[in-house]
C-alpha positions as CSV (number, residue, x, y, z in Angstrom):
1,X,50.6,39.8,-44.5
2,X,50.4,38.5,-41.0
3,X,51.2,40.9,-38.2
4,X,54.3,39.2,-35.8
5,X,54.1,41.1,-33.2
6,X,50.0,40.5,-33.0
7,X,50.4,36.6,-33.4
8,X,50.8,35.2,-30.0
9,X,50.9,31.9,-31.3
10,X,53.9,32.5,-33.2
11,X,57.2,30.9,-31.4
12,X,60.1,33.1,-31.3
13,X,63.5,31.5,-31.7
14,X,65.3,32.9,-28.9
15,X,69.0,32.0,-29.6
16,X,70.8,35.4,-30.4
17,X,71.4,35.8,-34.2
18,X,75.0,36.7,-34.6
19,X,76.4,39.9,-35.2
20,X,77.6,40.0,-38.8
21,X,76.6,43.4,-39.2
22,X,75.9,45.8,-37.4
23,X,73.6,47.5,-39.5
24,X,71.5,44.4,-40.2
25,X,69.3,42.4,-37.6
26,X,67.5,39.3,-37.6
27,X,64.6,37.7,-36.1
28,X,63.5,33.9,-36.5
29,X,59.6,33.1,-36.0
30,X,58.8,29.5,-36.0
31,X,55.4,29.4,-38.0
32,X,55.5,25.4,-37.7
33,X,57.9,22.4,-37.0
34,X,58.8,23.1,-40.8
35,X,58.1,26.6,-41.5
36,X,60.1,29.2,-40.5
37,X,59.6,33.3,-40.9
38,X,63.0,35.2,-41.3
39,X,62.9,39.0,-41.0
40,X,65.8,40.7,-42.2
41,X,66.2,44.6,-41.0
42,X,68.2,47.3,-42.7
43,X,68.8,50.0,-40.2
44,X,67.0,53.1,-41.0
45,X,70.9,55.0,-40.9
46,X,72.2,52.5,-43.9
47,X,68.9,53.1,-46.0
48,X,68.8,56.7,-45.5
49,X,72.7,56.6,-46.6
50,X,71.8,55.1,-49.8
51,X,68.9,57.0,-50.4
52,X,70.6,60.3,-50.7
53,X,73.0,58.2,-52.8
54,X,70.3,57.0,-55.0
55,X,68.6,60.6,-55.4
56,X,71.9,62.5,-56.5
57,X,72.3,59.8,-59.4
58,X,68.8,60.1,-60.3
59,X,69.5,64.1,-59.7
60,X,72.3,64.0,-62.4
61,X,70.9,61.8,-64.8
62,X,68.9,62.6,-68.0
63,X,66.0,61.4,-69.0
64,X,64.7,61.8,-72.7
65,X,67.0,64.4,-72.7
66,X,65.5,66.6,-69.9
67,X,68.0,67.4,-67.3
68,X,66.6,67.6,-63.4
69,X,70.3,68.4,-62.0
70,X,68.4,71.7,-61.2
71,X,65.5,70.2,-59.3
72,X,66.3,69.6,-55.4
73,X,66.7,66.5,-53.4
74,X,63.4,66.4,-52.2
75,X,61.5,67.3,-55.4
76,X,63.7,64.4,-57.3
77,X,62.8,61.8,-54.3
78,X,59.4,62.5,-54.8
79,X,59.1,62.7,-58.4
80,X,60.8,59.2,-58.8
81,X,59.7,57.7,-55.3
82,X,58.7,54.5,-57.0
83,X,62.0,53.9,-59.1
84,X,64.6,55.2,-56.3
85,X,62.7,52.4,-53.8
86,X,62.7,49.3,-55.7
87,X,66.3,50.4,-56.6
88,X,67.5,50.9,-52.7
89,X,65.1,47.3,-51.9
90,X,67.4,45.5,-55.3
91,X,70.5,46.6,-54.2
92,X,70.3,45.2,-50.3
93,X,68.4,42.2,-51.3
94,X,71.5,41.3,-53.6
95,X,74.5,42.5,-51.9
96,X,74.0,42.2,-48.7
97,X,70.5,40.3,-47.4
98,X,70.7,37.0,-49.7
99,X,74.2,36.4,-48.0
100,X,72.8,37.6,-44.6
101,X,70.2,35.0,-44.2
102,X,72.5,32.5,-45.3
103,X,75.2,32.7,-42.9
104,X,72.5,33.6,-40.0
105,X,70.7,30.4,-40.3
106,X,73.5,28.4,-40.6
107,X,75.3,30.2,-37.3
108,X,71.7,29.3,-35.9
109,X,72.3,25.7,-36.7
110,X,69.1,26.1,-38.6
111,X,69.0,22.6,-41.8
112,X,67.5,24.5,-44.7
113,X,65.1,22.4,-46.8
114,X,65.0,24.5,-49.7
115,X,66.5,28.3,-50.9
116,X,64.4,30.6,-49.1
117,X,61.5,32.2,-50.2
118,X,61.1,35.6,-50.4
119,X,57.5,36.8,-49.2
120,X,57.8,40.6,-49.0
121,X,60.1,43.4,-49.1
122,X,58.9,46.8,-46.8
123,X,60.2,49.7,-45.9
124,X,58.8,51.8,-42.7
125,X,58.2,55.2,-42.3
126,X,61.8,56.0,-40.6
127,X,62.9,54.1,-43.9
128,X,64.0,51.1,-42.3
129,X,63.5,47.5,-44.5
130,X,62.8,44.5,-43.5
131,X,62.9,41.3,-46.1
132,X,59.9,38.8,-44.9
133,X,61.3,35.0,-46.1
134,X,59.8,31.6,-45.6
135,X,61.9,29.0,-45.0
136,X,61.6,25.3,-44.8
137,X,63.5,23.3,-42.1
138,X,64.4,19.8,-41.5
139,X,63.7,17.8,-38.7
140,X,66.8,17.1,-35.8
141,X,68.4,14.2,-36.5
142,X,70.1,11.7,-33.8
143,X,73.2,11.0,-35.8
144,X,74.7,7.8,-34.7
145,X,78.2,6.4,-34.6
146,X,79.5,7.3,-38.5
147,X,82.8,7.3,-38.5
148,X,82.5,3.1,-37.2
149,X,80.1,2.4,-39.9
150,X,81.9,-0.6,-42.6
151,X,82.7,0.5,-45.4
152,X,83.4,-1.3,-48.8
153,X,84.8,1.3,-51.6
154,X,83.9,0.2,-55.1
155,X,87.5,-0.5,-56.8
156,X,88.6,0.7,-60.0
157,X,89.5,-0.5,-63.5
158,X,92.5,-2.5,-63.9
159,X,93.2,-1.0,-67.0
160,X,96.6,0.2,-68.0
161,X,95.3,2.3,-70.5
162,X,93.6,4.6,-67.8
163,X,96.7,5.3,-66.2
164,X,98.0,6.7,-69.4
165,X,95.0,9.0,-69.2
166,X,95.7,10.1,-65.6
167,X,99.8,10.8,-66.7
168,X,98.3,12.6,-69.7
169,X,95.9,14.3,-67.8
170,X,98.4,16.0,-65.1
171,X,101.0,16.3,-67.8
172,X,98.9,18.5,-70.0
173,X,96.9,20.6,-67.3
174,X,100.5,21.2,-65.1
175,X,102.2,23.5,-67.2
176,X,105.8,24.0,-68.0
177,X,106.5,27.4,-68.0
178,X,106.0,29.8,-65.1
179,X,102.2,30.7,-64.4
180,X,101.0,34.0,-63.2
181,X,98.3,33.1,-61.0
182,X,98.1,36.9,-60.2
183,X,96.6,37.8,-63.4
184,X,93.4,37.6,-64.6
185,X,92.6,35.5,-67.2
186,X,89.5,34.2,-69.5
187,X,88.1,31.0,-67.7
188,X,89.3,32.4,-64.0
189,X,87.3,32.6,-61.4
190,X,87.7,35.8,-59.3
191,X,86.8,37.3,-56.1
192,X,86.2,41.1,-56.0
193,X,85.1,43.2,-52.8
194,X,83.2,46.3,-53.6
195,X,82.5,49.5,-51.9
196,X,80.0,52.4,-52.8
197,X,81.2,55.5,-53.3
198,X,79.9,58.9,-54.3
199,X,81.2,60.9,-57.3
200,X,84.2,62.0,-56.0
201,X,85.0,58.5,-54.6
202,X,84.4,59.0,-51.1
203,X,82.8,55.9,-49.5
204,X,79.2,56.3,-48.7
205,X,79.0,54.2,-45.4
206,X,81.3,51.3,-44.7
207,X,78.3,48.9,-44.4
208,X,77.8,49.6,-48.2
209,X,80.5,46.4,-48.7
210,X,80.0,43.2,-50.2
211,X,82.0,40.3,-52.3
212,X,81.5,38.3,-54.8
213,X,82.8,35.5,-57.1
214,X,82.7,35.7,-61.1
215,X,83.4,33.5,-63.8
216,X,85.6,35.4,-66.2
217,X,84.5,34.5,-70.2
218,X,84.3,35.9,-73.4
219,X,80.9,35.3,-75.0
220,X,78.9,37.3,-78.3
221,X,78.4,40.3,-75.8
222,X,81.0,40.6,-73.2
223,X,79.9,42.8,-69.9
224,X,82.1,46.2,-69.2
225,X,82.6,44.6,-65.7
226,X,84.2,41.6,-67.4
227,X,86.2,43.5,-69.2
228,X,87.2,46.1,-66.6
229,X,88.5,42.8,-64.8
230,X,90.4,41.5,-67.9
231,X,94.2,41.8,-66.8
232,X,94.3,43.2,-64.1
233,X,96.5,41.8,-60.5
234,X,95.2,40.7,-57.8
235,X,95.1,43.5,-54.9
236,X,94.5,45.4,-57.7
237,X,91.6,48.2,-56.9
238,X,89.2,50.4,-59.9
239,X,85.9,52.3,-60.1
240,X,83.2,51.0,-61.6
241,X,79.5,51.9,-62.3
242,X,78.7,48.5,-64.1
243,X,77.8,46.1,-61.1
244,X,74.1,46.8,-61.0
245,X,72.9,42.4,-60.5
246,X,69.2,43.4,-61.4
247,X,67.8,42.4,-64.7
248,X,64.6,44.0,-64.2
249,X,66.0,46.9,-64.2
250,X,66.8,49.7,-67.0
251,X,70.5,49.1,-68.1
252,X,71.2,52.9,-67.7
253,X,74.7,53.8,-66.9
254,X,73.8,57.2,-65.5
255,X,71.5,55.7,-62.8
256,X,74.0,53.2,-61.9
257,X,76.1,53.2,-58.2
258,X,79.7,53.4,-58.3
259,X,82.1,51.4,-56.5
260,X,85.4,50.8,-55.6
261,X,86.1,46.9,-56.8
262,X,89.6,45.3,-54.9
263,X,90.5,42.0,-56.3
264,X,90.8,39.6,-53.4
265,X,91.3,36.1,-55.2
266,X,91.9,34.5,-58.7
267,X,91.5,30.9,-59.3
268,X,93.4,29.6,-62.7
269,X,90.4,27.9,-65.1
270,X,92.5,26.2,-67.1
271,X,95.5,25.1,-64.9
272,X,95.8,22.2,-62.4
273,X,96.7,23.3,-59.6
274,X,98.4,20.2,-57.7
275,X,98.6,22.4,-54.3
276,X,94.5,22.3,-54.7
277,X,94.3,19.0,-55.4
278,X,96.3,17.8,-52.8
279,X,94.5,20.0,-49.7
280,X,91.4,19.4,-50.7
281,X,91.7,15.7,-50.7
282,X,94.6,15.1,-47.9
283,X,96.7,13.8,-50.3
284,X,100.5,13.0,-49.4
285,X,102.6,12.1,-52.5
286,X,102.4,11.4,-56.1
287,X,100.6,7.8,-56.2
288,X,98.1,9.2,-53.9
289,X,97.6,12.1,-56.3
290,X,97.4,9.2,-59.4
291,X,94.8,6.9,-57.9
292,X,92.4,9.9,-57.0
293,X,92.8,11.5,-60.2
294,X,91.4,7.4,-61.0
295,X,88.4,8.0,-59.7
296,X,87.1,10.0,-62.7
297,X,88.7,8.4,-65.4
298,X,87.7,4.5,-64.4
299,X,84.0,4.1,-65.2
300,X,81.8,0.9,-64.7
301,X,78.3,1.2,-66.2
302,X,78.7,4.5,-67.1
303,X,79.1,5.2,-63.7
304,X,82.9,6.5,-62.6
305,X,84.6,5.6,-59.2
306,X,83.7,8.9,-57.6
307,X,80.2,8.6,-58.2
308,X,80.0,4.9,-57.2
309,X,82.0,5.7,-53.6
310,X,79.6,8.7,-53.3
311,X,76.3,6.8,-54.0
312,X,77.8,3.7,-51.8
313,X,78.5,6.5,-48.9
314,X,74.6,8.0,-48.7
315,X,73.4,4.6,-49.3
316,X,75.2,4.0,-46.2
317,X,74.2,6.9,-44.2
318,X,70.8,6.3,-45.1
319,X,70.2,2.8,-44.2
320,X,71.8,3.7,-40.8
321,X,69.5,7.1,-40.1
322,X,66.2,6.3,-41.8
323,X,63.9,9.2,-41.7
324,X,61.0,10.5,-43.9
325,X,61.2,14.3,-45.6
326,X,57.6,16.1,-45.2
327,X,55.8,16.2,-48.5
328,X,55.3,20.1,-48.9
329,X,59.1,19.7,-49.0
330,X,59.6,17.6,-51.6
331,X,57.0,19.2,-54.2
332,X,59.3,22.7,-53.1
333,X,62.3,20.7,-54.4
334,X,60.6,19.7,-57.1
335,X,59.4,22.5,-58.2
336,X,63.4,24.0,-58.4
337,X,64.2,21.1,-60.5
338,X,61.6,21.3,-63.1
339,X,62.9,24.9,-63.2
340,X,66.3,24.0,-63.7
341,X,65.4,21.3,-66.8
342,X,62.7,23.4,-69.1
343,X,65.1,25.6,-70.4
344,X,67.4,22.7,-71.5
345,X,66.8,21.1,-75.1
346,X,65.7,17.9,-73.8
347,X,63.3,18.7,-71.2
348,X,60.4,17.6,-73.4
349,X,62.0,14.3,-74.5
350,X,61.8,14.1,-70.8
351,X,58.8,15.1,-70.1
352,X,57.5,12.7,-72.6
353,X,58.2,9.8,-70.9
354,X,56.0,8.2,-68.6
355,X,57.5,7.9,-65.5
356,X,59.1,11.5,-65.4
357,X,56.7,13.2,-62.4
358,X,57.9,10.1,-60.3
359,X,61.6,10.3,-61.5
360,X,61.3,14.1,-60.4
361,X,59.6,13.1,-57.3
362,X,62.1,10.2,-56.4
363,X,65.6,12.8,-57.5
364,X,64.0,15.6,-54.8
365,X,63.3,12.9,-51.9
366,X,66.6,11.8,-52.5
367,X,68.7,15.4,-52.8
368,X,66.6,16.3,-49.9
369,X,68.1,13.3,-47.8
370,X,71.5,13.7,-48.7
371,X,71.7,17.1,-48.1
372,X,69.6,17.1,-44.3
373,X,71.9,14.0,-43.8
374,X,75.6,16.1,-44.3
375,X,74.1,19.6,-43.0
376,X,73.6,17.2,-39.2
377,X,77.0,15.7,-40.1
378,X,78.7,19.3,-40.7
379,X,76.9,21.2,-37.3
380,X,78.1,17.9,-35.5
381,X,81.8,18.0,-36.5
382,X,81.6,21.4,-36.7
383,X,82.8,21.6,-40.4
384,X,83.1,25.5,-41.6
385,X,83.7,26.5,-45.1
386,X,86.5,29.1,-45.4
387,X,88.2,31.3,-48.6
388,X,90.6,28.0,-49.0
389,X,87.7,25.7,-49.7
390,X,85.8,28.2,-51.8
391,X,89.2,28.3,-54.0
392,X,89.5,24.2,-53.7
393,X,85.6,23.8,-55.1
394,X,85.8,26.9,-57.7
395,X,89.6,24.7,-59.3
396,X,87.3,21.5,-59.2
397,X,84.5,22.5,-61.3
398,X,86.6,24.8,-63.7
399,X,88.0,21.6,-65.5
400,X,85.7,19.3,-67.3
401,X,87.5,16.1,-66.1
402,X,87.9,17.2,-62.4
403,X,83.8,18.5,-62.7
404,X,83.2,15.0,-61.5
405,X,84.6,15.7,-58.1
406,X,81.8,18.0,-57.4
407,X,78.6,16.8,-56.0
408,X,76.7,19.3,-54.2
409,X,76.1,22.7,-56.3
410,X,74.3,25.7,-55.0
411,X,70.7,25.8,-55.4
412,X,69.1,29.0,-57.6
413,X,72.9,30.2,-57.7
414,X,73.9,30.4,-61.4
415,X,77.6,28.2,-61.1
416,X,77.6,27.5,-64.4
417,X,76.9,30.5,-66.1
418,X,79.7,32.6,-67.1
419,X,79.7,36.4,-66.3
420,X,77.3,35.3,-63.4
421,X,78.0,37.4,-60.1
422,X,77.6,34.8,-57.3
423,X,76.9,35.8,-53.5
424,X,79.4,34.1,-51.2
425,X,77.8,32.4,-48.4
426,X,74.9,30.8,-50.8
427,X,78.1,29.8,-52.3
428,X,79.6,28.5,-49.4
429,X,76.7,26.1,-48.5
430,X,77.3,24.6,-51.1
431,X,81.4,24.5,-50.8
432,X,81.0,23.2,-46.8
433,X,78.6,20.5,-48.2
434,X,81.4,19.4,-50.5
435,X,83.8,19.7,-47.8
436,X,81.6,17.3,-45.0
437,X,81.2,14.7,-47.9
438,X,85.0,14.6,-48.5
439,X,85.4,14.1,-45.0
440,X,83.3,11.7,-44.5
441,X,84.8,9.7,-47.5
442,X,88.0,10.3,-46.1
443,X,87.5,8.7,-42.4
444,X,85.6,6.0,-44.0
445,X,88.2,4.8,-46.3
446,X,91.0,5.1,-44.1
């Protein structure tokens, strides 16, 4: 483990990180041009707050039938010091670091290569944590005059038969009768904001908060937490003790924290939403509504509108900013999509082939581009992904058809699964990415 504060040829990043939370702190070492060190701190206070927490459910609990609600704090800290640690280290790392180091790096202007690596997890004698990451960063880029670039927009199928699609499309998805878009439904997405509390429902500390979105679904084994959120309003407010995120861990109820869960959003899954639509694409009227909706019913070459205008866009940007990706970050890339095709059924149809290792070589030089590309694009106009554009994105990929619209998805993040709790700013990298693109698209084409 290298010592940081032994290296003097380490470079310190010396911009402020900004205060998010007050209980958290952050410190950026610059390793190399393209290797970064993140330290994330939990202050001792927070940690020790949570470790009483932690001991009086591992105090009331029964294991095997033995009770040790008799034994004291101390004697139940010790005797499970192990268990209660990597418990405390689980629960910050998911609710509240993997978000922190997200919206840090981005306030720091930092363009993230890859999802951050996670090197080690301590925690000091006063009990304070600190989360070691690696993190690969992009080189500056000297973005030149965009918005004047020509642009060409590949046109769309003349046929009349698509525009039947696009009438049948809105007229099946907008539907007649009143919808309660305050209810929760299967296929929703919702936010929730949660809050440890003790037994008696007493919050713990108020840094103990943290939000997330779900994908509401019924599957062969449906989660209490899905179905605690089954029909209820939104403001609506419960207790819960099934939101522990780690799968390593036991499944046991009586070890589990207890929060309070507010519902802060609910987007409809199976409803189009033409308000959505509209914002997220600056649309004005009805024909402007029609001919985007085109753009993912009218394909050439198996290739529809959208993708073709998108492809024709980076192949723009790239031919006017021509820079090379280092190589340790494309074999990182590739090694996240390799991960993300050997569970699916295919992968080794795939891997059969001859030229896969270069296909997978060319896919992560070219994600890598387009994504270094828009994060200079959305620092320069300085582009910010906010609750509206979370809901925009979240309507988009919810419907089949309108899944087309979507380009950029959050890497590691599980989108597509249902039940899947997903942290908010990883999220939102994803959501302002979508957001530059559009823009971009948008001054170009008009």
């Amino acid at each position: 483990m290298i010592d940081l504060h032994e290296q003097g040829s380490l470079e310190q990043i010396t911009r402020p990180a900004t205060v998010l939370h007050k209980n958290i702190t952050l410190q950026i070492m610059m390793l190399s041009s393209h290797l970064h060190k993140v330290i994330i701190g939990i202050d001792s206070r927070l940690v020790e707050a949570l470790i009483k927490q932690t001991v009086d459910i591992f105090r009331n609990a029964s294991f095997d039938n033995f009770s040790i609600e008799s034994l004291s704090n101390q004697h139940v800290e010790e005797s499970y010091k192990n268990q209660i640690r990597l418990k405390i280290k689980n629960y910050f790392f998911q609710h509240h670091v993997i978000d922190f180091i997200f919206a840090e790096t981005f306030n720091q202007k930092l363009i993230m290569a890859n999802y951050p690596r996670l090197a080690s997890v301590e925690m000091q004698p006063n009990h304070a944590i600190t989360y070691h990451f690696d993190i690969s960063v992009a080189d500056p880029l000297e973005l030149k005059e965009w918005k004047h670039f020509s642009f060409k927009q590949p046109k769309r199928k003349k046929y009349k038969d698509l525009d039947k699609q696009v009438i049948t499309f809105i007229d099946n998805r907008v539907s007649p009768k009143k919808l309660n878009a305050s209810l929760i439904e299967d296929n929703d997405w919702v936010l929730i904001e949660t809050l440890m509390v003790d037994a008696q429902a007493t919050p713990i500390n108020a840094g103990l908060k943290s939000s997330f979105w779900i994908k509401i679904g019924h599957q062969d084994v449906t989660p209490p937490l899905i179905t605690q959120l089954l029909g209820k309003q939104l403001d609506h407010q419960f207790y819960t003790t099934d939101l522990d995120m780690n799968e390593d861990e036991d499944n046991n109820d009586l070890r589990s924290y207890r929060f309070l869960v507010s519902i802060q959003s609910i987007i409809k899954g199976t409803h189009f939403s033409m308000d959505l639509f509209k914002s997220t694409f600056k649309l004005k009227n009805k024909i402007d509504i029609h001919n985007k909706l085109m753009e993912v019913f009218s394909y050439r070459n198996d290739i529809s509108q959208r993708k073709a205008i998108i492809d024709e866009v980076f192949h723009l940007l790239l031919s006017k900013h021509r820079f090379e990706v280092p190589k340790h970050l494309v074999l990182r890339r590739e090694e996240y999509i390799l991960e993300t095709l050997m569970p699916q059924p295919d992968y080794h149809v795939y891997k059969a082939q001859a030229d896969f290792r270069e296909c997978i070589q060319l896919l992560a030089e070219k994600q890598l581009k387009e994504e270094i590309v828009i994060d200079h694009i959305t620092h320069h106009e300085h582009i910010r992904a906010e609750l509206r554009d979370m809901q925009q994105y979240l309507h988009l990929i919810s419907n089949k058809r309108l899944k087309e619209f979507v380009y950029f998805r959050p890497l590691v993040e599980r989108i597509d699964d249902v039940q899947a709790m997903i942290n908010v700013t990883p999220l939102s990298q994803a959501v302002v990415r979508e957001k530059t693109l559009n823009y971009i698209i948008y001054t170009l084409t008009h």
